[in-house]
N, C-alpha and C positions, 0 to 999 in steps of 0.2 A: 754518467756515461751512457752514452746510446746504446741500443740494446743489439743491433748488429754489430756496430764495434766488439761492443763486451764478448761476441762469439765468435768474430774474426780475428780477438787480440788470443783467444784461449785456442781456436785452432792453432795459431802462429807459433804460442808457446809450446804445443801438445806436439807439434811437428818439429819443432829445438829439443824437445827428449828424446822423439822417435829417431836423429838423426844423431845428436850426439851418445846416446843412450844405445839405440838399439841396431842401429843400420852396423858396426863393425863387431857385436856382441857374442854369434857365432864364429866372425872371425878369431875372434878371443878366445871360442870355447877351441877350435880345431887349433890354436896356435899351442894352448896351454896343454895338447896332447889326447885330447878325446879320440875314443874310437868313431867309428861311421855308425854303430848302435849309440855309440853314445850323443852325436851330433843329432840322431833322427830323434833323439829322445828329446832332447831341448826344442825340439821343433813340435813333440807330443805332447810332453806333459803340462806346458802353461795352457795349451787353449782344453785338457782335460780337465785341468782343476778350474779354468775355466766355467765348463760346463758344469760340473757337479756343482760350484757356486749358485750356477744359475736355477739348478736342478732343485736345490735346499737350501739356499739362501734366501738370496735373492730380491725372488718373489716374493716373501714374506716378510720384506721390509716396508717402513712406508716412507713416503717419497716425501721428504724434509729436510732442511738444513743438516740436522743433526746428525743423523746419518748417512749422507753424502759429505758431511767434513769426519766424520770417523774414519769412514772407508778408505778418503783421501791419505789420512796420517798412516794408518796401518802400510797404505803403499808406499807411504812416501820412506819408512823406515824398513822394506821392505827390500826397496831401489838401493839405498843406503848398506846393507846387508848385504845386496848382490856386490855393487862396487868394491866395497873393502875383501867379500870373497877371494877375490881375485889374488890379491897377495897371500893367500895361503899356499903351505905347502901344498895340498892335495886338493884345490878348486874345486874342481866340475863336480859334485856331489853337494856343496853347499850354495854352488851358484845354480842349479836347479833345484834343492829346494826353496832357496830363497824367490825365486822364479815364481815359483808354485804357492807360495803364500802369497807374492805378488798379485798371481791372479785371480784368486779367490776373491780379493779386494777389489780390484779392475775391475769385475764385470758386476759391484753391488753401483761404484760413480758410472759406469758403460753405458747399465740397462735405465740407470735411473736418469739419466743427461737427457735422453730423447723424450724422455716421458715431462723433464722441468720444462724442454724446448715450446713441447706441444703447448703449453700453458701459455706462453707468452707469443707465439709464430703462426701466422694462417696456413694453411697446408698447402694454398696455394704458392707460397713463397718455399718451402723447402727444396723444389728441383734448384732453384736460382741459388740459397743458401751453402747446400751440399757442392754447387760447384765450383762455388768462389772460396769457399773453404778450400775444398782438394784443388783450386789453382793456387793457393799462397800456400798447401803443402807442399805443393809440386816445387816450387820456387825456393823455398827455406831449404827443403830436402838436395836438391841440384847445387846451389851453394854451398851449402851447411855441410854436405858428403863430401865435395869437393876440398873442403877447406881441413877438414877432418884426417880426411887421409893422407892428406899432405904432411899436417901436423906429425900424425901416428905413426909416418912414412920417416918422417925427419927427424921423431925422437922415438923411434925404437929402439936406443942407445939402454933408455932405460925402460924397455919393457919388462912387468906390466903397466906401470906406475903410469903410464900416458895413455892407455886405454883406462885406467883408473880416475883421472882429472879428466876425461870426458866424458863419462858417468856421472860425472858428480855436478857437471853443467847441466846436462840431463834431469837430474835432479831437482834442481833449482826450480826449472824450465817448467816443469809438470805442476808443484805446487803452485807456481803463480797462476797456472791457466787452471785446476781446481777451486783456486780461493774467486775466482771469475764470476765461475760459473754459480758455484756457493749460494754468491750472493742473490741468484733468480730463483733459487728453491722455496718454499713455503718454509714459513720458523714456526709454524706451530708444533707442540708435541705430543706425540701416540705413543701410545706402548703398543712394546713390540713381545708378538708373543710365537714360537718358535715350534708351528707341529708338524705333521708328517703334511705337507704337501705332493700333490700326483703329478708329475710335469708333461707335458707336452698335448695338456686339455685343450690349447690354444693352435695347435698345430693343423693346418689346413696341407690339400695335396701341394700348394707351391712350395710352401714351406720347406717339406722333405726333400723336394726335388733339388731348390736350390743349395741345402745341403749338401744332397748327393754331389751337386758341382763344384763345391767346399771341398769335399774328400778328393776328388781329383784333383784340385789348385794347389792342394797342401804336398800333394803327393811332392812336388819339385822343389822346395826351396831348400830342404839337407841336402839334397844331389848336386845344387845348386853349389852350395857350400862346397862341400867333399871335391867336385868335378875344380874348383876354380880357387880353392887353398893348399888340397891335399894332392891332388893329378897335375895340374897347370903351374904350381907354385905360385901365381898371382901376388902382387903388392897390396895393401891398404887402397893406395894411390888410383891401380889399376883397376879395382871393383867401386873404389868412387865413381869410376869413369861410366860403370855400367850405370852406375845410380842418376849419375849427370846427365848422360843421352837419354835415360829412359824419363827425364823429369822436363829434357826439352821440347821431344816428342809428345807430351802428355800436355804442355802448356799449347804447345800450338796446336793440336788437334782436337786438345778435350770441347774447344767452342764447339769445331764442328760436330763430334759426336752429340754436343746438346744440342742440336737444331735436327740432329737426326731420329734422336728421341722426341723432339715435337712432331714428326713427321710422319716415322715410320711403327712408335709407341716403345714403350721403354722394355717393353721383353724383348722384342725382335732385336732391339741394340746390344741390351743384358746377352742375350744368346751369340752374338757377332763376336761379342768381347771372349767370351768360352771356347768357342769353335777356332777363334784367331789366337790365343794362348795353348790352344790343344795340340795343333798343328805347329808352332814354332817350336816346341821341344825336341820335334822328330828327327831332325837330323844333331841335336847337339853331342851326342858323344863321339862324335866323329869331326868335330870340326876344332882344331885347336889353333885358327889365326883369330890372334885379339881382333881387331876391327872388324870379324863377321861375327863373331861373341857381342860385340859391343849392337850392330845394328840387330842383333836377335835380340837384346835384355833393353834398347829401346824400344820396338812393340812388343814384348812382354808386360810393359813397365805401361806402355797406353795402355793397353789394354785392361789389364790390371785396374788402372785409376777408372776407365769407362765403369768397368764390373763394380766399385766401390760406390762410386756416383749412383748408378742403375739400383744397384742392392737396399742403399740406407732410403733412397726415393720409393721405393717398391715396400718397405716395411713401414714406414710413413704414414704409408697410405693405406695398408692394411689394416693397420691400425686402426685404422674408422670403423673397420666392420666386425669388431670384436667389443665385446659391453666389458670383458676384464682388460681392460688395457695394459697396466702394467703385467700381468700373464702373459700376455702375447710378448712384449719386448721380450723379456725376458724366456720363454719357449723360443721364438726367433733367435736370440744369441745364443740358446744350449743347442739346436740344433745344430746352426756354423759352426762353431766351436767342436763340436763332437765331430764334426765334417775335420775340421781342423787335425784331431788329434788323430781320427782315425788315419787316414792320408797321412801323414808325416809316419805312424807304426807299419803300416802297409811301405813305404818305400824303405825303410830300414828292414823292415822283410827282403823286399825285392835284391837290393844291395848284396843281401847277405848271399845271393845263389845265383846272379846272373851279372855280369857285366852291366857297364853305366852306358853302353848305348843301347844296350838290351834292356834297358829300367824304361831309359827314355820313350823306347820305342812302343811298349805294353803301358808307360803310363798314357801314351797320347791315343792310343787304341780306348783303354778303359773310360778319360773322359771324355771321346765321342761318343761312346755308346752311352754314358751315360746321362748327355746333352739330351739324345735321341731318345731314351724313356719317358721323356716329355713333350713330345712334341706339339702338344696341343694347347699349352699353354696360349693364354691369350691374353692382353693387356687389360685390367679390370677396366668399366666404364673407359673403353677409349673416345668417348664424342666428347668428353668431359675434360681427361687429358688434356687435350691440345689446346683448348681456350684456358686451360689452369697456366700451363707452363705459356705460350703468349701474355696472359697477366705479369706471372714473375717473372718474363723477362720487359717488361715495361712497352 
Protein backbone atom coordinates (compact mmCIF):
# COMPACT_ATOMS: atom_id res chain seq x y z
CA UNK A 1 0.00 0.00 0.00
CA UNK A 2 1.31 3.53 -0.82
CA UNK A 3 2.16 5.43 1.81
CA UNK A 4 -0.15 8.31 1.20
CA UNK A 5 -2.88 6.08 0.70
CA UNK A 6 -2.12 4.33 4.08
CA UNK A 7 -2.53 8.10 5.71
CA UNK A 8 -5.40 9.15 3.76
CA UNK A 9 -7.25 5.56 4.29
CA UNK A 10 -6.47 6.22 8.41
CA UNK A 11 -7.65 9.98 8.29
CA UNK A 12 -10.91 8.73 6.49
CA UNK A 13 -11.34 6.00 9.13
CA UNK A 14 -10.18 8.44 12.21
CA UNK A 15 -13.07 10.92 10.73
CA UNK A 16 -15.91 7.71 10.63
CA UNK A 17 -15.16 7.71 14.70
CA UNK A 18 -14.97 11.30 15.10
CA UNK A 19 -18.54 11.50 13.40
CA UNK A 20 -20.18 8.53 14.27
CA UNK A 21 -18.52 8.40 17.79
CA UNK A 22 -18.12 11.77 18.72
CA UNK A 23 -20.06 14.60 16.79
CA UNK A 24 -23.72 13.62 18.87
CA UNK A 25 -21.74 12.42 22.08
CA UNK A 26 -22.49 15.58 24.26
CA UNK A 27 -25.67 15.59 22.66
CA UNK A 28 -25.97 12.13 24.57
CA UNK A 29 -24.51 13.60 27.58
CA UNK A 30 -27.20 16.76 27.90
CA UNK A 31 -30.09 14.20 26.64
CA UNK A 32 -29.23 11.72 29.48
CA UNK A 33 -29.79 14.76 32.02
CA UNK A 34 -26.39 16.56 32.77
CA UNK A 35 -26.22 19.57 34.32
CA UNK A 36 -24.47 22.79 32.43
CA UNK A 37 -21.35 22.02 35.06
CA UNK A 38 -21.58 18.88 34.20
CA UNK A 39 -21.66 19.39 30.24
CA UNK A 40 -18.50 21.91 30.67
CA UNK A 41 -16.83 19.17 32.46
CA UNK A 42 -17.02 16.69 29.62
CA UNK A 43 -15.63 19.40 27.54
CA UNK A 44 -12.74 19.74 30.44
CA UNK A 45 -11.65 16.83 31.68
CA UNK A 46 -10.57 14.61 28.37
CA UNK A 47 -8.22 17.27 26.99
CA UNK A 48 -7.02 17.44 31.04
CA UNK A 49 -6.20 13.93 31.30
CA UNK A 50 -5.05 14.71 28.12
CA UNK A 51 -2.35 16.97 29.19
CA UNK A 52 -1.28 15.31 32.28
CA UNK A 53 -0.69 12.26 29.71
CA UNK A 54 1.34 14.31 27.86
CA UNK A 55 2.95 15.90 30.93
CA UNK A 56 4.16 12.25 32.48
CA UNK A 57 3.55 9.94 30.08
CA UNK A 58 4.10 10.36 27.09
CA UNK A 59 7.21 11.77 26.48
CA UNK A 60 8.73 8.94 28.03
CA UNK A 61 7.85 6.55 25.73
CA UNK A 62 9.62 5.41 22.81
CA UNK A 63 8.27 5.77 19.50
CA UNK A 64 7.67 1.89 18.36
CA UNK A 65 5.14 -0.39 17.15
CA UNK A 66 4.72 -1.69 20.48
CA UNK A 67 3.62 0.99 22.15
CA UNK A 68 1.54 2.68 19.70
CA UNK A 69 -0.53 -0.75 19.42
CA UNK A 70 -0.71 -0.71 23.37
CA UNK A 71 -2.01 2.55 23.54
CA UNK A 72 -4.27 1.88 20.47
CA UNK A 73 -6.09 -1.25 22.62
CA UNK A 74 -6.29 0.47 25.86
CA UNK A 75 -8.38 3.09 23.72
CA UNK A 76 -9.95 1.11 21.89
CA UNK A 77 -11.57 -0.74 25.23
CA UNK A 78 -11.88 2.43 26.41
CA UNK A 79 -14.29 3.63 23.48
CA UNK A 80 -16.01 0.21 24.23
CA UNK A 81 -16.67 1.31 27.97
CA UNK A 82 -17.75 4.64 27.04
CA UNK A 83 -20.63 3.06 24.68
CA UNK A 84 -22.09 0.54 26.81
CA UNK A 85 -21.88 3.40 29.74
CA UNK A 86 -24.65 4.75 28.19
CA UNK A 87 -27.12 2.21 29.14
CA UNK A 88 -26.56 2.60 32.74
CA UNK A 89 -28.79 3.73 35.24
CA UNK A 90 -26.65 6.68 36.32
CA UNK A 91 -24.19 7.45 32.96
CA UNK A 92 -22.60 10.69 33.01
CA UNK A 93 -20.00 9.77 35.74
CA UNK A 94 -18.88 6.55 34.04
CA UNK A 95 -19.02 8.05 30.62
CA UNK A 96 -16.45 10.62 31.76
CA UNK A 97 -14.42 8.57 33.34
CA UNK A 98 -14.15 6.23 30.75
CA UNK A 99 -13.48 9.57 28.57
CA UNK A 100 -10.63 10.19 30.70
CA UNK A 101 -8.88 6.94 30.42
CA UNK A 102 -9.60 7.35 26.90
CA UNK A 103 -7.42 10.16 26.75
CA UNK A 104 -4.57 9.52 28.66
CA UNK A 105 -4.31 6.75 25.76
CA UNK A 106 -5.11 9.25 22.76
CA UNK A 107 -2.54 11.48 23.24
CA UNK A 108 0.54 8.49 23.88
CA UNK A 109 -0.90 7.26 19.49
CA UNK A 110 -1.57 11.57 19.17
CA UNK A 111 1.91 12.60 19.99
CA UNK A 112 3.52 9.68 18.59
CA UNK A 113 1.68 9.77 14.83
CA UNK A 114 3.42 13.05 13.83
CA UNK A 115 6.75 11.98 15.05
CA UNK A 116 6.23 8.11 12.85
CA UNK A 117 4.89 10.81 9.97
CA UNK A 118 8.14 12.58 10.08
CA UNK A 119 10.15 9.44 9.44
CA UNK A 120 8.57 8.60 6.40
CA UNK A 121 7.15 12.48 4.85
CA UNK A 122 9.44 15.47 3.63
CA UNK A 123 8.33 18.52 5.42
CA UNK A 124 7.92 20.02 2.42
CA UNK A 125 4.77 17.92 1.66
CA UNK A 126 2.99 18.27 5.05
CA UNK A 127 0.96 21.72 4.13
CA UNK A 128 -0.30 19.57 0.90
CA UNK A 129 -0.86 16.31 3.44
CA UNK A 130 -2.74 18.20 6.22
CA UNK A 131 -5.02 19.51 3.87
CA UNK A 132 -6.17 16.77 1.93
CA UNK A 133 -6.66 15.11 5.02
CA UNK A 134 -8.98 17.81 6.54
CA UNK A 135 -10.65 17.93 3.04
CA UNK A 136 -11.76 13.99 3.05
CA UNK A 137 -12.55 14.89 6.93
CA UNK A 138 -14.60 17.68 5.86
CA UNK A 139 -16.42 15.43 3.47
CA UNK A 140 -17.04 12.07 5.66
CA UNK A 141 -17.85 14.47 8.54
CA UNK A 142 -20.81 16.61 6.21
CA UNK A 143 -22.11 13.04 5.06
CA UNK A 144 -21.37 11.00 7.89
CA UNK A 145 -23.28 13.85 10.49
CA UNK A 146 -25.95 13.99 8.01
CA UNK A 147 -26.71 10.54 7.85
CA UNK A 148 -26.38 10.09 11.69
CA UNK A 149 -28.80 12.28 12.59
CA UNK A 150 -31.13 11.27 10.69
CA UNK A 151 -30.76 7.69 11.79
CA UNK A 152 -30.59 9.05 15.80
CA UNK A 153 -33.57 11.38 14.64
CA UNK A 154 -35.63 8.19 13.23
CA UNK A 155 -34.85 5.69 15.95
CA UNK A 156 -35.09 7.60 19.13
CA UNK A 157 -37.85 5.23 19.76
CA UNK A 158 -35.40 3.39 21.44
CA UNK A 159 -33.06 5.76 23.02
CA UNK A 160 -30.21 5.27 24.14
CA UNK A 161 -29.48 2.11 22.39
CA UNK A 162 -29.17 4.18 18.83
CA UNK A 163 -26.56 6.45 20.01
CA UNK A 164 -25.13 3.29 21.34
CA UNK A 165 -24.81 1.28 17.80
CA UNK A 166 -23.14 4.38 16.55
CA UNK A 167 -20.53 4.25 18.91
CA UNK A 168 -19.84 1.14 18.45
CA UNK A 169 -19.20 1.99 14.49
CA UNK A 170 -17.04 4.41 15.90
CA UNK A 171 -15.26 1.99 17.28
CA UNK A 172 -14.61 -0.25 14.59
CA UNK A 173 -13.64 2.89 12.47
CA UNK A 174 -10.61 4.00 14.79
CA UNK A 175 -8.97 0.53 15.30
CA UNK A 176 -8.75 0.02 11.60
CA UNK A 177 -7.04 3.51 11.02
CA UNK A 178 -4.62 2.65 14.16
CA UNK A 179 -3.59 -0.79 12.77
CA UNK A 180 -2.63 1.62 9.48
CA UNK A 181 -0.67 3.54 10.85
CA UNK A 182 1.03 0.71 13.13
CA UNK A 183 2.33 -0.66 10.55
CA UNK A 184 4.89 2.72 9.51
CA UNK A 185 6.25 2.80 13.20
CA UNK A 186 9.80 1.22 14.00
CA UNK A 187 9.43 -2.64 15.50
CA UNK A 188 12.36 -2.44 17.31
CA UNK A 189 12.30 -2.78 21.26
CA UNK A 190 13.38 -0.28 24.09
CA UNK A 191 12.73 -0.42 27.44
CA UNK A 192 10.71 1.76 28.94
CA UNK A 193 11.74 3.39 31.93
CA UNK A 194 9.15 5.69 33.86
CA UNK A 195 10.91 8.86 35.94
CA UNK A 196 10.00 12.27 37.00
CA UNK A 197 10.03 14.17 33.75
CA UNK A 198 9.88 18.42 33.79
CA UNK A 199 7.40 19.35 30.96
CA UNK A 200 7.28 22.28 28.84
CA UNK A 201 11.47 22.39 28.41
CA UNK A 202 10.27 22.42 24.67
CA UNK A 203 8.06 25.20 24.91
CA UNK A 204 8.87 28.47 22.93
CA UNK A 205 6.84 32.06 23.04
CA UNK A 206 4.55 30.72 19.96
CA UNK A 207 3.87 27.89 21.76
CA UNK A 208 1.99 29.65 24.83
CA UNK A 209 0.44 31.91 22.84
CA UNK A 210 -1.25 29.63 20.50
CA UNK A 211 -2.33 28.07 23.67
CA UNK A 212 -3.70 31.02 24.95
CA UNK A 213 -5.95 30.93 21.58
CA UNK A 214 -6.79 27.13 22.78
CA UNK A 215 -8.26 28.54 25.84
CA UNK A 216 -10.50 30.93 24.07
CA UNK A 217 -11.67 28.36 21.24
CA UNK A 218 -12.50 25.85 24.06
CA UNK A 219 -14.33 28.53 25.80
CA UNK A 220 -17.68 27.82 23.28
CA UNK A 221 -18.32 24.45 22.36
CA UNK A 222 -20.59 23.42 26.04
CA UNK A 223 -22.39 26.89 25.33
CA UNK A 224 -22.55 25.47 22.20
CA UNK A 225 -24.25 22.42 23.54
CA UNK A 226 -26.30 23.92 26.33
CA UNK A 227 -27.57 27.03 23.93
CA UNK A 228 -28.77 24.46 20.97
CA UNK A 229 -30.07 21.15 23.28
CA UNK A 230 -31.06 22.63 26.37
CA UNK A 231 -32.38 26.64 25.39
CA UNK A 232 -33.38 25.89 21.59
CA UNK A 233 -34.53 22.21 22.07
CA UNK A 234 -32.75 21.40 18.66
CA UNK A 235 -33.08 17.85 16.84
CA UNK A 236 -30.09 15.34 16.25
CA UNK A 237 -31.11 16.08 12.54
CA UNK A 238 -31.03 19.82 13.19
CA UNK A 239 -27.28 20.11 14.53
CA UNK A 240 -26.35 17.73 11.65
CA UNK A 241 -27.21 20.52 9.70
CA UNK A 242 -24.75 22.85 11.39
CA UNK A 243 -22.16 20.04 10.98
CA UNK A 244 -23.23 19.74 7.16
CA UNK A 245 -22.88 23.74 6.16
CA UNK A 246 -20.02 24.15 8.27
CA UNK A 247 -18.18 20.99 6.20
CA UNK A 248 -19.42 22.57 2.81
CA UNK A 249 -18.10 25.87 3.56
CA UNK A 250 -14.70 24.49 4.67
CA UNK A 251 -14.51 22.04 1.35
CA UNK A 252 -14.88 25.07 -0.90
CA UNK A 253 -12.91 27.51 0.66
CA UNK A 254 -10.31 25.42 2.55
CA UNK A 255 -8.22 25.58 -1.33
CA UNK A 256 -8.56 29.18 -1.09
CA UNK A 257 -7.43 29.65 2.46
CA UNK A 258 -4.21 27.31 1.12
CA UNK A 259 -3.17 29.68 -1.54
CA UNK A 260 -3.62 32.38 1.03
CA UNK A 261 -1.15 30.80 3.24
CA UNK A 262 1.29 30.62 0.26
CA UNK A 263 0.83 34.15 -0.10
CA UNK A 264 0.24 36.04 2.78
CA UNK A 265 2.37 33.14 5.44
CA UNK A 266 0.60 30.77 7.63
CA UNK A 267 0.39 33.11 10.89
CA UNK A 268 -1.30 35.87 9.40
CA UNK A 269 -3.93 33.10 8.09
CA UNK A 270 -3.76 31.19 11.62
CA UNK A 271 -4.51 34.70 13.14
CA UNK A 272 -7.77 35.48 10.42
CA UNK A 273 -8.98 32.14 11.39
CA UNK A 274 -8.96 33.34 15.44
CA UNK A 275 -10.12 36.88 15.03
CA UNK A 276 -13.00 35.48 12.31
CA UNK A 277 -14.33 32.62 15.13
CA UNK A 278 -13.95 35.44 17.89
CA UNK A 279 -16.15 37.78 16.42
CA UNK A 280 -19.06 35.24 15.19
CA UNK A 281 -19.98 34.21 18.72
CA UNK A 282 -20.94 37.82 19.50
CA UNK A 283 -24.05 38.16 18.57
CA UNK A 284 -25.28 34.32 19.24
CA UNK A 285 -27.34 34.45 22.42
CA UNK A 286 -29.62 36.57 20.86
CA UNK A 287 -30.39 35.11 17.87
CA UNK A 288 -32.74 32.14 17.85
CA UNK A 289 -33.67 31.73 13.69
CA UNK A 290 -32.23 28.28 12.55
CA UNK A 291 -30.79 29.49 9.19
CA UNK A 292 -28.75 32.39 10.88
CA UNK A 293 -27.42 29.64 13.48
CA UNK A 294 -26.86 27.60 10.60
CA UNK A 295 -24.74 30.37 8.30
CA UNK A 296 -22.85 31.29 11.85
CA UNK A 297 -21.68 27.26 12.68
CA UNK A 298 -20.73 27.38 8.85
CA UNK A 299 -17.76 30.06 9.24
CA UNK A 300 -17.26 28.91 12.60
CA UNK A 301 -16.76 25.37 11.24
CA UNK A 302 -14.09 27.12 8.20
CA UNK A 303 -12.69 28.65 10.23
CA UNK A 304 -12.02 26.23 12.60
CA UNK A 305 -10.72 23.59 9.86
CA UNK A 306 -8.32 26.84 8.52
CA UNK A 307 -6.90 27.11 12.34
CA UNK A 308 -6.45 23.00 12.38
CA UNK A 309 -4.67 23.06 9.01
CA UNK A 310 -2.49 26.30 10.09
CA UNK A 311 -1.70 24.66 13.70
CA UNK A 312 -0.49 20.95 12.78
CA UNK A 313 1.65 22.92 9.58
CA UNK A 314 3.11 25.39 12.10
CA UNK A 315 4.13 22.42 14.85
CA UNK A 316 5.65 20.53 11.68
CA UNK A 317 7.71 22.82 11.34
CA UNK A 318 8.85 23.70 14.54
CA UNK A 319 9.70 20.72 15.08
CA UNK A 320 12.97 21.28 12.97
CA UNK A 321 14.39 23.56 15.47
CA UNK A 322 14.17 21.58 18.54
CA UNK A 323 17.13 18.55 18.87
CA UNK A 324 14.32 16.67 21.43
CA UNK A 325 11.71 16.18 19.01
CA UNK A 326 9.56 13.84 20.43
CA UNK A 327 9.60 16.63 23.74
CA UNK A 328 8.47 19.20 21.69
CA UNK A 329 5.22 17.24 20.14
CA UNK A 330 4.39 16.25 23.06
CA UNK A 331 4.98 19.98 25.09
CA UNK A 332 2.93 21.24 21.94
CA UNK A 333 -0.04 18.96 22.77
CA UNK A 334 0.10 19.60 26.69
CA UNK A 335 0.09 22.90 26.03
CA UNK A 336 -3.39 22.80 23.57
CA UNK A 337 -4.84 20.59 25.64
CA UNK A 338 -4.46 22.55 28.81
CA UNK A 339 -5.72 25.49 26.53
CA UNK A 340 -8.51 22.89 26.00
CA UNK A 341 -9.49 22.13 29.47
CA UNK A 342 -8.92 25.33 30.98
CA UNK A 343 -11.58 27.26 28.41
CA UNK A 344 -14.30 24.70 28.64
CA UNK A 345 -13.75 25.29 33.18
CA UNK A 346 -13.67 28.96 32.54
CA UNK A 347 -17.02 28.82 30.56
CA UNK A 348 -18.84 26.53 33.13
CA UNK A 349 -17.67 29.27 35.44
CA UNK A 350 -19.01 32.00 33.21
CA UNK A 351 -22.49 30.10 32.86
CA UNK A 352 -22.87 29.60 36.26
CA UNK A 353 -23.26 33.84 36.95
CA UNK A 354 -24.08 35.38 33.80
CA UNK A 355 -26.52 34.70 31.09
CA UNK A 356 -25.49 32.89 27.53
CA UNK A 357 -25.41 36.17 25.71
CA UNK A 358 -23.42 37.65 28.32
CA UNK A 359 -20.91 34.32 28.17
CA UNK A 360 -20.88 34.90 24.56
CA UNK A 361 -20.25 38.30 24.59
CA UNK A 362 -16.97 38.39 27.38
CA UNK A 363 -15.86 35.23 25.74
CA UNK A 364 -15.36 37.05 22.16
CA UNK A 365 -13.93 40.07 24.18
CA UNK A 366 -11.29 37.65 26.09
CA UNK A 367 -10.19 35.89 22.73
CA UNK A 368 -9.42 39.12 21.02
CA UNK A 369 -7.42 40.35 23.53
CA UNK A 370 -5.78 37.50 23.72
CA UNK A 371 -5.17 37.25 19.80
CA UNK A 372 -3.56 40.82 20.37
CA UNK A 373 -0.86 39.71 23.23
CA UNK A 374 0.84 38.56 20.32
CA UNK A 375 0.92 40.51 17.82
CA UNK A 376 4.34 40.22 16.66
CA UNK A 377 4.41 36.93 15.78
CA UNK A 378 5.94 36.29 12.46
CA UNK A 379 5.90 33.41 10.20
CA UNK A 380 9.36 31.44 10.83
CA UNK A 381 11.86 31.61 7.52
CA UNK A 382 9.07 33.12 5.31
CA UNK A 383 11.36 33.25 1.85
CA UNK A 384 11.41 29.53 2.41
CA UNK A 385 7.69 29.02 3.03
CA UNK A 386 6.50 29.98 -0.08
CA UNK A 387 8.84 27.86 -2.49
CA UNK A 388 7.98 24.79 0.29
CA UNK A 389 4.37 24.84 -0.07
CA UNK A 390 4.59 25.78 -4.26
CA UNK A 391 6.64 22.31 -4.20
CA UNK A 392 3.75 20.52 -2.31
CA UNK A 393 1.35 21.75 -4.32
CA UNK A 394 3.02 20.44 -7.58
Amino acid sequence: MKLTTRIYMDAALQNMKSVSFFTFLQVLIARLGASNFEIALSNSLPPLFCALSLAFLTRQLPVTRGVFLVSGYIRQLAFLCMAFAALLPHPIPFLLFFWCINAVAVMVTGAQQPAIMRRWIAPNEFPKIFSNNKIIGIIIVTFGSFGIGQYLDAFDWMFPKNYVISMLIGCLATFAGMSLIAELAPKEKQRIRLTWMKPFQECDRKTWWMGLNNVGIAMVPPLFVIYHVNVLKLTNSQIAYFVVIAGIVSTLLLPVARRCMEKFGMMKVYGTAIIGMALAVLPYGFIHSFWLLLLIQGWVGFCLAVHEVASQTIMMKEAAKHRKEMAYFSDFQLVMNAGNAIGALFAGALISFLPLWGCFIVIAAIRVGFYLTYRSVKEPEPQNQTAELHSANG
